[in-house]
N, C-alpha and C positions, 0 to 999 in steps of 0.2 A: 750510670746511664748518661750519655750525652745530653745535650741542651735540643738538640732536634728531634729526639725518638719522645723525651718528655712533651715537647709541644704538642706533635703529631698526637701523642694520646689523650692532649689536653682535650685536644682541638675536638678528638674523639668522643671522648667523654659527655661532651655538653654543647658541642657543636660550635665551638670556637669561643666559648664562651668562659672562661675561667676566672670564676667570683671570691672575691676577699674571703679571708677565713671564717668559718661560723664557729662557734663555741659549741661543745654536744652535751646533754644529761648524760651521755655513756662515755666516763673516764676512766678506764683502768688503773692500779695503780701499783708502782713500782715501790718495793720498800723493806725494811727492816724491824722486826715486831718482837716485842715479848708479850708472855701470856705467863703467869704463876698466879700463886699464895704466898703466904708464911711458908707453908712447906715444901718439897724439893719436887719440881715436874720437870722430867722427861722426855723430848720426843725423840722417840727409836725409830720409826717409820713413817712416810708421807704417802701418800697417793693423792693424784684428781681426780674428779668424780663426773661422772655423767652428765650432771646440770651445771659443770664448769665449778664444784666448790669444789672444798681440798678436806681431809682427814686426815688427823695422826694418831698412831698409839704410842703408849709409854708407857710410864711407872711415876706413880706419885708416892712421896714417904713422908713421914713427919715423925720426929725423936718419941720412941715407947711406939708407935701404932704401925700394926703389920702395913707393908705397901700395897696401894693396887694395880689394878691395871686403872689406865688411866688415858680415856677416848675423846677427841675433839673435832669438832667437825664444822670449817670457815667456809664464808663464803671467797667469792672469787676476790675480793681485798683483803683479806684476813680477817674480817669480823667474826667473831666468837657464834655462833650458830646453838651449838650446845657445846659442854664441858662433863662426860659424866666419869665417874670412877666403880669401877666392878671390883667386888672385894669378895674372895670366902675368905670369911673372918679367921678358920683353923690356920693361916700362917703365910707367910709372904706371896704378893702374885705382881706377876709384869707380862706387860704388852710387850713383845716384840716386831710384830710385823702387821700387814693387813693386806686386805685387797678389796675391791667392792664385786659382787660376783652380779651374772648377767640380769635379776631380779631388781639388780639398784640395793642389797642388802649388805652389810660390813660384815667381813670374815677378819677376826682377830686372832692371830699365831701366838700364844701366851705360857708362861710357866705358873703353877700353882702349889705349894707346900699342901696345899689341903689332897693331893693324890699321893701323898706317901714316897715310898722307893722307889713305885714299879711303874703308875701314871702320876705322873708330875706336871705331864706338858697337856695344855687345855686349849680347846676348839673353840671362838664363842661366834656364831651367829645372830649376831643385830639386826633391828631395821634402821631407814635412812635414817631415824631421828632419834635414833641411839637405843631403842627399847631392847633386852635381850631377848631372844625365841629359842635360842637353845643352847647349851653348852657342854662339851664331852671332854673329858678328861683321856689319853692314850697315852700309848705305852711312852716311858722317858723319865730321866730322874729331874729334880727341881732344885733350882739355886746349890749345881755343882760349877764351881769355873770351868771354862772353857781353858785350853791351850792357850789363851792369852788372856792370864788372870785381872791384867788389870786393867783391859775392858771389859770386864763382865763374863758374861754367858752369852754363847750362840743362840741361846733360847733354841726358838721355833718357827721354823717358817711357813706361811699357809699362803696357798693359790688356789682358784678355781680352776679346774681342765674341763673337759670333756663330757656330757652331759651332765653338766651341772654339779657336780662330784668334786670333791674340794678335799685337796694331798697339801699331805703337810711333814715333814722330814724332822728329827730332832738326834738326840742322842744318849743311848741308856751308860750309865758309871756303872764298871765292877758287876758285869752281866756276861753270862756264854763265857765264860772264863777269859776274860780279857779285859783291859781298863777301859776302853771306852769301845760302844760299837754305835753303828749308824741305824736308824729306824727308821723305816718310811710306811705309813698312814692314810686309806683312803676311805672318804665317808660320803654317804649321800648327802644330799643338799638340806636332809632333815637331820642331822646327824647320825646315823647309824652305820655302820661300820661296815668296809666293804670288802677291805682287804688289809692285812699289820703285817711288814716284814721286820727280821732283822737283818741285819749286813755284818759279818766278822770280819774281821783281818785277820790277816796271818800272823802265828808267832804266841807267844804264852802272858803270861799274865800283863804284862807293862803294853800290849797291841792299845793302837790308839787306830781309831778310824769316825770324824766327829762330822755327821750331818751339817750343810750349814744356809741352802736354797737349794727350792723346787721350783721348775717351771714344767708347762705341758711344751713337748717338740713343737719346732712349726714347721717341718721339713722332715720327709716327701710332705704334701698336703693330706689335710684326711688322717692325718697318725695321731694316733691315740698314746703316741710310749712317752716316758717321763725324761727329764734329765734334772740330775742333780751333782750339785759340787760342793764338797768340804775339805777336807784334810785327814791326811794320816800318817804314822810315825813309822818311818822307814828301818828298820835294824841296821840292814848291814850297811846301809849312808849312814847312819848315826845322826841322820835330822830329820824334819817334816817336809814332805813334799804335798802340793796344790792334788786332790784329788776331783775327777768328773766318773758320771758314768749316766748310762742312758738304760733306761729299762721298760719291758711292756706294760700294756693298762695292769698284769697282774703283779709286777716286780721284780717279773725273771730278767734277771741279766741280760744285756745285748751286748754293752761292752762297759767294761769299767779299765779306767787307765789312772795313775800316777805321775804328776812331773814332779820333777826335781831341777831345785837351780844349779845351773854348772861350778858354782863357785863351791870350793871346801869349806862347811861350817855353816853354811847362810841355807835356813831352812823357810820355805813357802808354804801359803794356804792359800784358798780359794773361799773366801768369804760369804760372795754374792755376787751372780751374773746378770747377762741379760743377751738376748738374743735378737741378732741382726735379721734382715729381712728375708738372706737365705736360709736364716734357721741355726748359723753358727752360734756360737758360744762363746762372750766377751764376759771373761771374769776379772774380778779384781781382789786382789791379797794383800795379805803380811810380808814381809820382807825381812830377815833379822835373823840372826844368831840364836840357837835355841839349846835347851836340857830340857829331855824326856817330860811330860807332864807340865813344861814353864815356859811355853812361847810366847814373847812379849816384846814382837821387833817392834819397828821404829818407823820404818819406810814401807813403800809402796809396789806391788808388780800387780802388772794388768797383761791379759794374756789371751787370746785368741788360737777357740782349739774348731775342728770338722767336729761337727755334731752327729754325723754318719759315720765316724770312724774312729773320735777320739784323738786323730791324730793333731800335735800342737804346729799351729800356722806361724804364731809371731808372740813376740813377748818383750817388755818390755820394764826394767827397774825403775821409778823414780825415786828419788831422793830427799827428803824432809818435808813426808806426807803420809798420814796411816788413814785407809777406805774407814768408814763406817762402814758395820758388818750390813749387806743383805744392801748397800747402795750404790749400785750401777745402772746407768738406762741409757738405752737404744735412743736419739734422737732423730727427726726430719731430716735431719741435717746430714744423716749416715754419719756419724758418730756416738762414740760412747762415753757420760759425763758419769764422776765418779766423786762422791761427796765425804768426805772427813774432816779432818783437822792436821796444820801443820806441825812438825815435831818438834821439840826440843831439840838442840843441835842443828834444825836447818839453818842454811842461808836465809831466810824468810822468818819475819820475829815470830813468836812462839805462841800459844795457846790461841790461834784464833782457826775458826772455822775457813772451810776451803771447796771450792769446787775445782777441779781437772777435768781436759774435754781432751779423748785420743781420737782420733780418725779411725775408722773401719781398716784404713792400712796398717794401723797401727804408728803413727805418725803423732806426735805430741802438739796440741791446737794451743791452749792455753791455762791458763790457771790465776783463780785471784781468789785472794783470802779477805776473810771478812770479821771485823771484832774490835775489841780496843786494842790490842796488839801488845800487850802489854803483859809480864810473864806474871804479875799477881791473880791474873783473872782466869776460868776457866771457861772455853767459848770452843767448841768444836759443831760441827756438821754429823748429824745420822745416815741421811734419809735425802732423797732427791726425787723430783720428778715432771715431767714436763709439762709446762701451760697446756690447756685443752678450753678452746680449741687455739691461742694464740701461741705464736713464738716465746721463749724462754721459758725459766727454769723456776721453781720453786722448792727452796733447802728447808729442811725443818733440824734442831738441832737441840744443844743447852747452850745455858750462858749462866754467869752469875753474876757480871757487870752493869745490869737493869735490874732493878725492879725489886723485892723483896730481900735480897741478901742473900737469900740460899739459889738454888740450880730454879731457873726459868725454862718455858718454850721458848726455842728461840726459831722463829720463821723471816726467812728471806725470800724474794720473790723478786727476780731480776733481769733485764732484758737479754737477747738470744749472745749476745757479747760477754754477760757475766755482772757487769756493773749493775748497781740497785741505788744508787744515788751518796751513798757517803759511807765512813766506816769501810774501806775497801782499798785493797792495791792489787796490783798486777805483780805476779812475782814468777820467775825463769827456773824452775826445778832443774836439778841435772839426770838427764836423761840417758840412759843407758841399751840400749836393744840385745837381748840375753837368745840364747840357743837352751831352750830346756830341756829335758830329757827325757826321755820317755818310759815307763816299766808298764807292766803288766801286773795287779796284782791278784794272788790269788785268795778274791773273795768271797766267803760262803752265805748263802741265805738260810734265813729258816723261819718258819710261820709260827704268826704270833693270836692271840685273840685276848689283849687285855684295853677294855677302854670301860667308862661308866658315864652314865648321863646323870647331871648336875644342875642345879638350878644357881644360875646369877644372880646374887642381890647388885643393883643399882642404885645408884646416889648422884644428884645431881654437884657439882663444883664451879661457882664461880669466881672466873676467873679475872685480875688483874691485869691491863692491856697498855701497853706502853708502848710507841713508835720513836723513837729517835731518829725516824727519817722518812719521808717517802715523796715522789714525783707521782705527778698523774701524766703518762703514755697519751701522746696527742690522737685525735682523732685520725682513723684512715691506719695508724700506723697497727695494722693486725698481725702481722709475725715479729712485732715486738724487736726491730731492729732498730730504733731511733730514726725510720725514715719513712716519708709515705711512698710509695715509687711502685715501678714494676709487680714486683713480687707480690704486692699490698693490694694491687690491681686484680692479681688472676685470682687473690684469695674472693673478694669483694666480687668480682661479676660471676664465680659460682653461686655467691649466696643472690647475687640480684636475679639470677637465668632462674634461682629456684621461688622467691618471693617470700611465702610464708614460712617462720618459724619453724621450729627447728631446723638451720640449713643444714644440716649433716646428723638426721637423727639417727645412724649408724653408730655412729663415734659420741653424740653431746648432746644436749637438750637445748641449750640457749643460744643465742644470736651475736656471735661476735661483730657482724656487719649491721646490727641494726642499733645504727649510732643513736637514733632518736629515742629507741625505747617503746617505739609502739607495736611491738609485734610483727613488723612487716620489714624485708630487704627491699625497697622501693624506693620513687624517686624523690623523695625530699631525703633520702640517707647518699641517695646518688648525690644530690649536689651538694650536700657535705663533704664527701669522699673527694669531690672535684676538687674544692677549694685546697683543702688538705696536700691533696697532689700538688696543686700548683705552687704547696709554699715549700715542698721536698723536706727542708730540715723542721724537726719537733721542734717546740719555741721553747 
């Protein structure tokens, strides 16, 4: 912004009047956080939340005692809110995913030992303040690896759609005659079952076809069909190729498609998406060299497919970065940030957590890692998701470099640029743009009805809280770009044209523009905002 367009709006603003800086009670803050015990926590998945806090799930364990899931719930700095862990005690359970549904209640995507062979993977229905109201157990096996053993398991993924009905995709071992097939799950919003597919692949016993995110379409407007993407093992390629497919509220098939990377030997997956504003499909994968049942690359592809058609748009390799599974999101910004961990072998030092931001063109924006950098530690990224209602990002991950010795939460919260105040570099992946390929595969449905309602025991956990860094974001600066200016303007005179509280009770409950804190976007926040403007850079 020039030096005349800022006056003019100074001048604007307060009628030529532009007053030294005021200090505000409302300081957000930029930073880097652990959160543990003695024993080992988790975060696999982040979301924000409606009143501007954040939530993660995961998995807590400690040596002899089965694991649980393991729920957290900060406010907009990361202060601890609650910590609880959900356990059936009959044998291992983990959180994998969440979402908060139109209620304001927590929907947890989880695995359970306590469902046996045939439901394994478990539903759980919270309210805001962590108490359970229901939980169901469907079809899917529990604590089998995934294609890529040495992260874990795909688990489970769960989204809200369409009245209130809440699908969740997993994947059953050694079922319908083939090694792995895809299941997808839809239930009311009280739990009870609406509809249970299964998904085959083609081919005899060694077929692989492995669930991995659900979302509901948002294109044409008004559709009610699902789209889902994971992975499946191709025969006559002799590797894994990136699987999507798109199906009605009942399941049926609209299309399902197959990519493959054009290189010989280097087999993909499709982890976790997320969907642009026309409704396309930005997925992000594995990358790597594969044997049947042992995928376990190294590197990265993100890939942009038509969500009406299946057909692939753009695609792209990077190089010494693997996604956490089910972490891609759509930003303001019309781009797509995708949260992991740097690899062993990159040009970039090794074990620490990472964010990547690609453009909607497919266009590579940037990337910076975050950790001690240092190969004795283990520090990777899960989970991502963006400020609400401000600019930037908030990472949720592990680390083992703070805090008790064993695996910690590890929470990042950083401006719209990627920087969080320390522990941080900027580093240049090498970037490759790939032609993938397209099949057809031919996959069979068939109806299922296996789920059981269960009751959650609950136990509160608290936890250890350690910052090794953080800045408080100047006043005025609301999308979170280190400046007060323009942009910080049109945010601020929506919330002023509207006045009271909630300015966007659509999207959030709190007041990003009411710097003072009294409930009101009004003019003692306006001549806050003035001053702020006038000084452009955060101090």
């Amino acid at each position: 912004m020039n030096t005349r367009s800022r006056s003019a709006m100074c001048a604007w603003l307060v009628a030529g009047m532009c007053v030294s800086a005021i200090e505000s009670t409302a300081s957000a803050q930029i930073f880097q956080k652990t959160y543990g015990t003695q024993a080992n926590e988790e975060a696999l998945d982040i979301t924000d939340l409606y009143d501007c806090d954040y939530a993660t799930v995961g998995i807590r364990s400690a040596a002899g005692i089965p694991s649980a899931i393991h729920g957290v719930r900060y406010d907009s700095n990361g202060f601890v809110l609650w910590s609880k862990q959900y356990l059936l005690t009959q044998g291992n359970n983990a959180g994998y995913t969440l979402d908060e549904a139109r209620d304001r209640a927590l929907l947890f995507g989880c695995e359970s030992a306590f469902g046996g062979a045939t439901t394994g993977k478990l539903i759980v229905r919270v309210t805001p303040g962590g108490v359970p109201i229901w939980g169901t157990l469907v079809q899917g096996t529990p604590f089998v690896n995934s294609i890529a053993p040495a992260a874990g398991t795909l688990g489970v993924s769960v989204r809200e759609i369409s009245n209130q009905q809440i699908a969740s995709v997993n994947r059953q071992v050694n079922s319908f005659g083939v090694a792995r097939a895809g299941i997808l799950t839809v239930q009311t919003a009280a739990g009870v079952l609406v509809m249970e597919r299964g998904y085959i692949p083609p081919g005899a016993d060694a077929s692989e076809l492995d669930f991995a995110e659900i979302r509901p379409a948002r294109f044409p407007a008004g559709s009610t069909d699902l789209l889902v993407v994971g992975n499946i093992l191709d025969f006559a390629a002799g590797k894994y190729g990136a699987f999507a497919m798109r199906t009605d509220a009942l399941g049926n098939i609209i299309w399902a498609r197959e990519y493959l990377h054009p290189a010989a030997g280097i087999s993909i997956t499709a982890d976790g998406f997320t969907l642009n504003p026309a409704g396309d499909v930005i997925f992000s994968g594995r990358r790597g060299p594969a044997v049947p049942g042992q995928l376990s690359p190294s590197d990265l592809i993100v890939a942009k497919v038509d969500s009406l058609t299946g057909a692939p748009m753009w695609a792209l390799d990077v190089n010494g970065f693997t996604n956490g599974y089910q972490a891609v999101i759509f930003t303001p910004n019309k781009s797509a940030v995708i949260a992991g961990r740097v690899t062993t072998g990159a040009a970039a030092p090794v074990n620490s957590a990472s964010l990547i931001e690609v453009s909607d063109a497919g266009l590579f924006i940037r990337q910076q890692i975050y950790g001690p950098f240092l190969p004795a530690f283990n520090v990777r990224g899960e989970g991502v998701t963006n400020w609400r209602p401000w600019g930037g990002y908030a990472m949720a991950g592990i680390t083992n470099d703070i805090g008790a010795g064993g695996n910690d939460i590890y929470f990042i919260k950083t401006y719209t640029d990627f920087t969080s105040g320390c522990r941080e570099q900027k580093v240049s992946p090498i970037i490759q743009p790939v032609a993938l390929n397209l099949k057809v595969p031919g996959i069979q449905s068939i109806t299922l009805d296996n789920w059981v309602p269960v009751v959650v025991p609950v136990n509160d956990v608290p936890l250890a809280e350690k910052e090794p860094c953080f800045t408080k974001r100047c006043v005025g600066d609301l999308n979170g770009d280190g400046f007060v200016d323009d942009d910080d303007f049109v945010i601020f005179a929506a919330a002023y044209n509207i006045l009271v509280c909630p300015t966007n009770p659509a999207l959030y409950s709190c007041c990003p523009a009411d710097f003072n804190g009294d409930g009101f976007v009004d003019d003692d926040d306006f001549v806050m905002f003035a001053a702020a403007y006038n000084a452009l850079l955060c101090p």
